[in-house]
N, C-alpha and C positions, 0 to 999 in steps of 0.2 A: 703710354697710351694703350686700353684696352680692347685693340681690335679685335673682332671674331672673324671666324672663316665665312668667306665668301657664299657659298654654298653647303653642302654637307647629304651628300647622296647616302651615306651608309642606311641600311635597314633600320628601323626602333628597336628596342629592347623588348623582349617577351614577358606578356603582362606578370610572369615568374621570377623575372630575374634576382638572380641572385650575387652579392658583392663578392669577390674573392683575389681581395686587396692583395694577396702574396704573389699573384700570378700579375695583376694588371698594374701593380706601381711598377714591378719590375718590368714590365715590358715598356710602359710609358719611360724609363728609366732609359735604356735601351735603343726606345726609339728616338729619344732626341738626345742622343749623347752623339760626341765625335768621333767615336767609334764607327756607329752606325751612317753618319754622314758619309765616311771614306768609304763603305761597304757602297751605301745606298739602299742595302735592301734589308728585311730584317723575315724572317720565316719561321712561323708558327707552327709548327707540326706536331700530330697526337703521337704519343707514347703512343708503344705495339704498333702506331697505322689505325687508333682505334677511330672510328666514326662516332657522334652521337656524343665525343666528347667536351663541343662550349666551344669549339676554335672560334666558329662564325661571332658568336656572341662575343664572346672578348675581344675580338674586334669590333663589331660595331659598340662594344661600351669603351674603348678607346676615342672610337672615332666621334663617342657625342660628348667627350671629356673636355672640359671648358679647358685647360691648360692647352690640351692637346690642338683645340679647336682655334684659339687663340696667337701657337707658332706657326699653325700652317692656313696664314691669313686669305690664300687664292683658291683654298678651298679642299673638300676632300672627296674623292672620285672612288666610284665601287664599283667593281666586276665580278660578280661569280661565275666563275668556268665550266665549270661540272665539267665531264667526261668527253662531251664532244661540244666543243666553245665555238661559237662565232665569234670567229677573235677580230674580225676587220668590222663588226656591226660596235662591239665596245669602243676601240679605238673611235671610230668615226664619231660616234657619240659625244666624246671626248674631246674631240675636236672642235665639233660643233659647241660645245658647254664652254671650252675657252672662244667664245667669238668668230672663230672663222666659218661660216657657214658657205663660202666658197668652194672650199676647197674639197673635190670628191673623189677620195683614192678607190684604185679599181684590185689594189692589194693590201696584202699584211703588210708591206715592208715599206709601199710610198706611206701608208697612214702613220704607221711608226717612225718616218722620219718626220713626217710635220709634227705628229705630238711633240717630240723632242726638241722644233724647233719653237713651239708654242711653251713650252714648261721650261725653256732656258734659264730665263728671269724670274720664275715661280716658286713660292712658298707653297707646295701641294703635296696632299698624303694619298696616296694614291694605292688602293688594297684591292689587292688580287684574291677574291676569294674563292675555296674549293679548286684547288688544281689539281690535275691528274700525274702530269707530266711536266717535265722541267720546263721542255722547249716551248711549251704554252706561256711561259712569263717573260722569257727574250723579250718580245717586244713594247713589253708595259715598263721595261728598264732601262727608259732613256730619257729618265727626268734631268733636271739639274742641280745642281749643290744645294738649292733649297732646300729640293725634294726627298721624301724617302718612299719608298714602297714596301707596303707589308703585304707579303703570302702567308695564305693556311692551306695546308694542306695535308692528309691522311701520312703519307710518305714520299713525297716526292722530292728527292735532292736539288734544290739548289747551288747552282756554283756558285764561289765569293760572294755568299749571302753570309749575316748572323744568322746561328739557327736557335732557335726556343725549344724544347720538346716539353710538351703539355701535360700535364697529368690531370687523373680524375679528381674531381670534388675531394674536399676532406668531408668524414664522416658529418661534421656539424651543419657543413655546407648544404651534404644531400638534405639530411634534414629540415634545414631551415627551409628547402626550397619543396620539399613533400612538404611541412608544415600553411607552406602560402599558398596551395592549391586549395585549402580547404577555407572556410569561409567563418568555422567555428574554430574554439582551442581544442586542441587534441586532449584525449585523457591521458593517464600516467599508461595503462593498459598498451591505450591507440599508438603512441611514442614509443612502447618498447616492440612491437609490430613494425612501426615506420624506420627504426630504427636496422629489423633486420632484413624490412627490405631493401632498402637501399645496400646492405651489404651484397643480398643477392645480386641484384641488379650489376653491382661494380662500381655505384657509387656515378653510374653515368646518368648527367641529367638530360636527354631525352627520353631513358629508358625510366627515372622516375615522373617526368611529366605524362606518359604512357599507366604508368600504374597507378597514378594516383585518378588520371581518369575514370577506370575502372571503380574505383572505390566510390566515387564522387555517384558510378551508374548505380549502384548498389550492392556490387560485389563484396562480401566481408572480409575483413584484414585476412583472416584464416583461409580461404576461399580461395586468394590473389597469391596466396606464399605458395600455399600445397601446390596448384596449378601451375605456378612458375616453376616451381621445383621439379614439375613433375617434366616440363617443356625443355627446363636444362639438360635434365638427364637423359631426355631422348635422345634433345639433337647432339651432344657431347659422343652418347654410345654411336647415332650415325657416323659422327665423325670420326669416330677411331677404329671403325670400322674400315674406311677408307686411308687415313692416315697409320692406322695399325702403328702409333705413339703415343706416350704421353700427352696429352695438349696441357702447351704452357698457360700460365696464369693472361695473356693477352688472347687467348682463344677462348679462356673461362668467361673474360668479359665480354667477348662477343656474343660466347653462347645464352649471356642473359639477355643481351640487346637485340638476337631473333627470336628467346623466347616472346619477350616485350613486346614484338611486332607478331606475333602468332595470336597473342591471347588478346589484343586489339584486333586484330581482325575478325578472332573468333567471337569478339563481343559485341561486332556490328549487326548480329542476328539474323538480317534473312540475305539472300542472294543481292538481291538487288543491291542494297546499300555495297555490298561489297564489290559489286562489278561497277556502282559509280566512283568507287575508291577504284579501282585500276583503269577507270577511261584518263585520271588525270595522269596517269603512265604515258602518253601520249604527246601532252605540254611539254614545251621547253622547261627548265630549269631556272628558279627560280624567278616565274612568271607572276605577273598578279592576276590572280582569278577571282573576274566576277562575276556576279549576281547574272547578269546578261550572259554574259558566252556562257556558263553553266546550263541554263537553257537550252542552245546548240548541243552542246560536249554531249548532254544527259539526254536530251530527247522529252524535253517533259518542261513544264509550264513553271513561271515566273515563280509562284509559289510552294511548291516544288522542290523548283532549285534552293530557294533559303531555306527551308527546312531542313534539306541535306548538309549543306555549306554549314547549317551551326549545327549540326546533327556530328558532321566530321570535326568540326571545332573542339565540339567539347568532350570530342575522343580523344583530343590532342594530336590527332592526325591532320590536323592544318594549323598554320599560324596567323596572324592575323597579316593583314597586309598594310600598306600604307595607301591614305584614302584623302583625296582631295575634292571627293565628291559626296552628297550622302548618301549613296551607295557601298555600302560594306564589300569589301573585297578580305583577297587569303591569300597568303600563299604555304609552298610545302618545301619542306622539313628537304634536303638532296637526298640522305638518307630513303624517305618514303618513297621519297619520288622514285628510286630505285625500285622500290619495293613493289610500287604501283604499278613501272613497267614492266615488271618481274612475271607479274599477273596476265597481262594482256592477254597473252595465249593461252593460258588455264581457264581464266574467266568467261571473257568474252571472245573466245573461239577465234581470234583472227590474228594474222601475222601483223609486224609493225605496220610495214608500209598499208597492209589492209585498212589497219584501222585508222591509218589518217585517211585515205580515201572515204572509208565512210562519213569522217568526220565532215569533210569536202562537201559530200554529196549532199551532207544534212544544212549546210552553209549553202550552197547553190538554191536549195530551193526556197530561198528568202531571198534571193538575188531577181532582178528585172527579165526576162528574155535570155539568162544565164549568165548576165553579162559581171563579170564582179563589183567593178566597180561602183554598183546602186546596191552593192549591201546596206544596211542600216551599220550603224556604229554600234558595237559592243563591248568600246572599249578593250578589246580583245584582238580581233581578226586583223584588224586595219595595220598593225604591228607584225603580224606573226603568218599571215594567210602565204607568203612568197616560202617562208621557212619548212610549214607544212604542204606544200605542193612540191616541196628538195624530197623531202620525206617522205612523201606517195609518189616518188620517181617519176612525176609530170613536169618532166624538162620543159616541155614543148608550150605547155601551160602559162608557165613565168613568163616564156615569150612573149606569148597574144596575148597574156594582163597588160604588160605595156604597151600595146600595140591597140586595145580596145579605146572608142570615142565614144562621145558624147554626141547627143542628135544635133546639137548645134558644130559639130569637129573637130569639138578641142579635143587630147588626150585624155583619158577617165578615169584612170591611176591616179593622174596630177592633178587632175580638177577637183575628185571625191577629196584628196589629203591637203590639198589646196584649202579646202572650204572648213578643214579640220584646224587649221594652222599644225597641220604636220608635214611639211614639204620635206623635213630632213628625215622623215619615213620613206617619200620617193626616192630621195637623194642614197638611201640605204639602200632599195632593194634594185635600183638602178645600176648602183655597184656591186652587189652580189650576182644578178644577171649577167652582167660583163665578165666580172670572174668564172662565172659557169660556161660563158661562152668561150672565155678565154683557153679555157681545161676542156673544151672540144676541140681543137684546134686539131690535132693529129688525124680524130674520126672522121670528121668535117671541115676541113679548111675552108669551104666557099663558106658555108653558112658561119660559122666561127668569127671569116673578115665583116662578112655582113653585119653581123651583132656588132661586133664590137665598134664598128662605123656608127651603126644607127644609137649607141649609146653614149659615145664622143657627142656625137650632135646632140643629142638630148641635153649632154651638162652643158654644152658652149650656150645651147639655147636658156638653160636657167641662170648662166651667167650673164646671158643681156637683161634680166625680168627685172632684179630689184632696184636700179640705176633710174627704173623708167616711171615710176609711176611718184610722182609727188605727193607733199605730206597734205595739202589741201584737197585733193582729187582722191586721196584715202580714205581721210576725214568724210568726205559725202557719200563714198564706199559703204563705209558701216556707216552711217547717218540713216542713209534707205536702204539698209538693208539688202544693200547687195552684195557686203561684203560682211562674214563673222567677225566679231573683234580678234577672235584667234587666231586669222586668215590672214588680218593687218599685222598684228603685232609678228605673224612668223616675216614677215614683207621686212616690217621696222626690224627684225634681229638680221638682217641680208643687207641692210644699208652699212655702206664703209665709212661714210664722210661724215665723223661724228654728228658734228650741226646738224644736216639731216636728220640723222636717228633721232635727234630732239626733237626735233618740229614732226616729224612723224608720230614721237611719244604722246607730244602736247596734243595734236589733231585727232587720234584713239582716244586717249586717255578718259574721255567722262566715258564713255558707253563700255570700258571694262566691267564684267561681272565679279563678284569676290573671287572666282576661282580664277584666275586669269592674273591678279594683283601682285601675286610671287614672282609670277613668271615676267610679269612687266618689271618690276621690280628689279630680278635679277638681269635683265634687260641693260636697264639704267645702271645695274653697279657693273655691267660687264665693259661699258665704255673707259677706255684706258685713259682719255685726257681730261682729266681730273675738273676745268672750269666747264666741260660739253656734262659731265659726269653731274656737276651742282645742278645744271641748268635743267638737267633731265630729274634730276630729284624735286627743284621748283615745280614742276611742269606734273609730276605724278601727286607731288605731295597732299593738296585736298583730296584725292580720291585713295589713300592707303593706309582707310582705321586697324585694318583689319591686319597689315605689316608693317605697322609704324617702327617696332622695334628692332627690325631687321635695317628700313632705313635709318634709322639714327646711328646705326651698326656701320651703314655706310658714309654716314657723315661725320662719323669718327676715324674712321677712315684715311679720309682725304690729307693730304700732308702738307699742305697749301694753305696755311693758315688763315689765308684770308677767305679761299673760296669754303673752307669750314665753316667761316662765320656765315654765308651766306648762305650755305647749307642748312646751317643751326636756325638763321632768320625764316627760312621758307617752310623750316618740321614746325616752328614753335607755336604758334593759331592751333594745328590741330595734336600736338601732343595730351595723352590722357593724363590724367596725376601722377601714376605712378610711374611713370618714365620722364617726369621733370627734373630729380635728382641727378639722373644719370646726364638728361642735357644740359644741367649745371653744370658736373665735373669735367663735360666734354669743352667749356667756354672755359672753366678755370683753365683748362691747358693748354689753351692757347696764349703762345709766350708776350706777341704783339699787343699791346696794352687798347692799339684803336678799334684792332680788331677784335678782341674780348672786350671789351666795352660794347662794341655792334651787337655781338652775339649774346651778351649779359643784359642791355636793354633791350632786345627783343621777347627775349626769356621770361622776363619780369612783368613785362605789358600782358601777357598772357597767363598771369599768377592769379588767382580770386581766393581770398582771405578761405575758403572753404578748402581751398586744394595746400594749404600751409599747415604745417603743423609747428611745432615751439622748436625741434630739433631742425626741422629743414628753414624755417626762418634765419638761424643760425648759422644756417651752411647760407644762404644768402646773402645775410650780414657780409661774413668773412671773404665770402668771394669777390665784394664789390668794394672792401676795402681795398683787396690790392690795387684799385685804380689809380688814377692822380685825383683831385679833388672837384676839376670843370667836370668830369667825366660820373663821379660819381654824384654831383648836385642834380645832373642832366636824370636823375633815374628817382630821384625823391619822390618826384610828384607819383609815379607810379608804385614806389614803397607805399604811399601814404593810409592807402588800408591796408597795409599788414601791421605797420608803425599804431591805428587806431587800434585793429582785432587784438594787439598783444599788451599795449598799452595806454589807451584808452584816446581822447580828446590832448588831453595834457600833454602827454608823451609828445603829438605832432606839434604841438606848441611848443614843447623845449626843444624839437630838433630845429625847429625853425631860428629860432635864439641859437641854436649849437652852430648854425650856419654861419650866421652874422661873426658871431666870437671868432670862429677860426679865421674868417675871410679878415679878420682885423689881428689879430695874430699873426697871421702868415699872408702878408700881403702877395 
């Protein structure tokens, strides 16, 4: 059976990417061998400590590798850490994405025990990416025998891990991937230019997606060598200056990776553009940035901001992001994002914490009365605004967000993320507040018990919410519009009593928008008893043109051979052509002759001479022989136009006669 992973959080690949089958069989090799099962862990690390050298990418072209995708069928989980990690917002996250949306730890360590008691039973690949530090991966290493967890990191040791050490591109490789930035074929000329930059450079592919930008602005091959050369040799002589040594060949290649980033920034041209490349210094890591909070970030109008955002795009100084919206988003390179913070003080004049406060202030004045919680949505803030008030050292602030209402008295933290269907946004920063309170305890003991009291009651209090509101009284919710369908469905992921979650799914389900359909979806496969699991896939199935293949994914799935067929009966009406193949193969294996019969006569009913071709007819044929003979007479009448389309009037005439024979043959 060929199931897929459940989910798959890793990033996309870079519209660049490049194959470099010597490094990624081998790790694929690696990571599912029994080797790696006793370890549990497996750890990607760059030769020298180099950054800028593809760790991230090989792993996420790992984690979207069908084989890969396929043993670790519960799914694969992504953290990037960068230098200072929210390691209890990951976790939590993780938590929530296995089903338990109860459970709100106020530490690193209670969250790391329920992952581990959540991933006991689990097939999950679970990637730690960008660590700084060892003791940053402790708690992502408490999967079970399914599981494996893979780290990349610069140099950070690992204990009882496998380790990898990475190296740069082969010369063909940079090549081929300087070659695919450009949109025409290179001359013989242009090749033997691309050829020595890429030796410059070190053969590291961020530093040639960096130079080939330049080329793309209009800087000449000759122009981009000299300049580069000219950048290494500076900053080499500063460094030996200070070092007063030889620098080894892993310093060489760094020293092309900040020329790289010198001559990009030098090529941004005027101020501005360059102090809006250092405000993202200011972002979390690995954030997505869009179109809207760019706005805020930047100080300047919607139009504006796209301008910049593909302006820095196609410097190569941002990546694209991932978009469930038609809104274009980005994000940045860990690398840059360094770079960018690097800047803040040079640039735009202001210490860190400064420049989140301004950032703050320029966010307040879209706010009501001051109040935060009537920001508008940016996609942005409504995630990150608690982390950026840690980071302008507005303790006091986090507080009174959770403490601010609504004119009617509800809370206005929970009501605005309420109405988002982001409750497990509250649920985050409810528990980061408590650990802040918790870490005053010494300063402040009175205020310290107080927090942490009034955020016990806040969870006990989201533990009575989702018990209480039935699936019909939801349904009239979003019906008038008084409830988001996003709002419900985060309700439906809080319900424990499978059956429920159905009848909540069935009572949403028409008024989902297409952006919403994944997430219902993964809703419906997150339920563990496999006949509440069909019945929620019944219940979605007319409304998910747009993720049918993901469900069939999950109807293949199911192990329960009957509740398969019944799965397979509910996808079959709205399957498109091209995924009727696949829900044949999924009825041929099924071993139960009554139940692939259900699942092979529902299949067929929904066949039209147009959606057959002469090869999948065949596979039709043969799968319906394996029946017994009542079983496959029962499916005739519904062959009977593909039996005309392939062979005419006649043909249904002599099966009909073929009928009679056998049944007097073989009584």
């Amino acid at each position: 059976m060929n199931n897929q992973t459940r989910f798959n959080q890793a990033p996309p690949l870079p519209p660049y990417y490049v194959e470099r089958p010597e490094v990624s069989q081998r790790l694929k090799q690696i990571l599912l061998s029994e080797e790696t099962a006793k370890a549990g862990t497996l750890v990607v690390s760059a030769i020298y400590g180099l950054g800028g050298i593809g760790k991230s990418t090989l792993a996420a072209a790992l984690a979207h590798d069908k084989e890969v995708q396929s043993h670790f069928t519960d799914g694969i989980f992504w953290a990037t850490l960068g230098q200072q990690p929210d390691i209890l917002s990951f976790l939590s996250s993780w938590i929530q994405q296995l089903g338990d949306y109860d459970f709100k730890p106020i530490n690193t360590e209670a969250a790391s025990l329920q992952l581990k008691t959540l991933l006991s039973d689990k097939k999950a690949l679970l990637v730690v990416d960008d660590v700084w530090h060892p003791d940053h991966v402790e708690p992502f290493r408490v999967a079970g025998d399914g599981c494996r967890v893979l780290v990349t990191t610069r140099e950070a040791q690992v204990e009882d891990a496998i380790p990898y050490d990475l190296d740069v591109m082969t010369p063909n490789q940079s090549l081929e991937l300087l070659t695919s930035c450009f949109n025409n074929d290179l001359t013989a000329q242009e090749l033997d230019y691309a050829e020595n930059l890429a030796k410059i450079v070190g053969y590291l592919p961020l530093a040639l997606e960096l130079a080939a930008a330049q080329i793309r602005d209009g800087l000449s091959w000759q122009e981009l060598l000299d300049e580069l050369q000219d950048l290494i040799v500076g900053i080499e002589a500063l460094d030996r200056l200070k070092a007063e040594e030889e620098p080894s060949d892993a310093k060489r290649k760094n020293y092309s990776l900040v020329a790289s980033f010198n001559l990009s920034l030098k090529g941004l041209f005027d101020d501005d553009r360059l102090k809006n490349f250092a405000w993202l210094g200011i972002l979390p890591e690995d954030v997505t940035i869009t179109e809207s909070m760019a706005t805020t970030l930047w100080d300047c109008n919607l139009v504006e901001a796209k301008d910049t955002l593909r302006y820095l795009r196609q410097k190569a100084l941002l990546l694209p992001g991932v978009s469930t919206t038609p809104e274009s988003n980005y994000r940045l390179h860990d690398l840059l994002h360094d770079l960018a913070r690097s800047l803040v003080q040079s640039e735009l004049g202001l210490s860190i914490p400064s420049a989140h406060q301004q950032l703050l202030e320029r966010y307040q004045t879209k706010t009501d009365k001051g109040l935060w919680h009537t920001l508008p949505d940016d996609g942005y803030i409504y995630n990150n605004l608690i982390w950026h008030l840690e980071k302008a050292k507005k303790i006091n602030e986090i507080h009174q967000l959770l403490k601010e209402e609504t004119p009617a008295g509800d809370n206005g933290w929970y009501w605005q993320c309420d109405r988002q269907g982001k409750t497990a946004n509250f649920i985050k920063d409810v528990s980061r507040a408590w650990a802040i309170a918790a870490a005053n305890f010494t300063e402040n003991p009175t205020e310290s018990i107080s927090l942490q009291c009034r955020y016990a009651l806040i969870s006990t209090s989201l533990n009575s919410l989702a018990g209480n509101i039935g699936p019909e009284l939801m349904g009239a919710l979003v019906e008038k519009e008084i409830w988001t369908p996003a709002q419900a469905l985060a309700y439906v992921r809080q319900i424990k009593n499978f059956s429920s979650q159905v009848r909540g799914l069935e009572a949403i389900s028409e008024y989902f928008p297409p952006s919403l359909l994944s997430e219902a979806l993964d809703c419906a496969i997150g339920i563990s008893d496999e006949f509440s699991r069909v019945n929620a896939l019944v219940a979605l199935a007319p409304h998910l043109p747009d993720v049918l293949p993901q469900a069939l994914d999950c109807a293949r799935g199911i192990s329960d051979e009957y509740y398969r067929a019944l799965a397979l009966e509910a996808l079959a009406p709205h399957l498109p052509d091209v995924l009727l193949p696949q829900a044949l193969d999924c009825a041929i294996g099924i071993s139960n002759e009554y139940h692939r019969a259900i699942a092979l006569q529902h299949l067929i009913e929904n066949l039209t001479p147009s959606s057959v071709d002469f090869p999948f007819w065949q596979q039709i044929l043969y799968s319906l022989a394996s029946l017994t003979r009542p079983n496959f007479i029962k499916t005739i009448p519904q062959l009977a136009p593909l039996i005309t389309k392939f062979g005419g009037v006649e043909a249904l005439r002599e099966t009909v006669v073929a009928v009679e024979d056998v049944r007097r043959w073989w009584k």
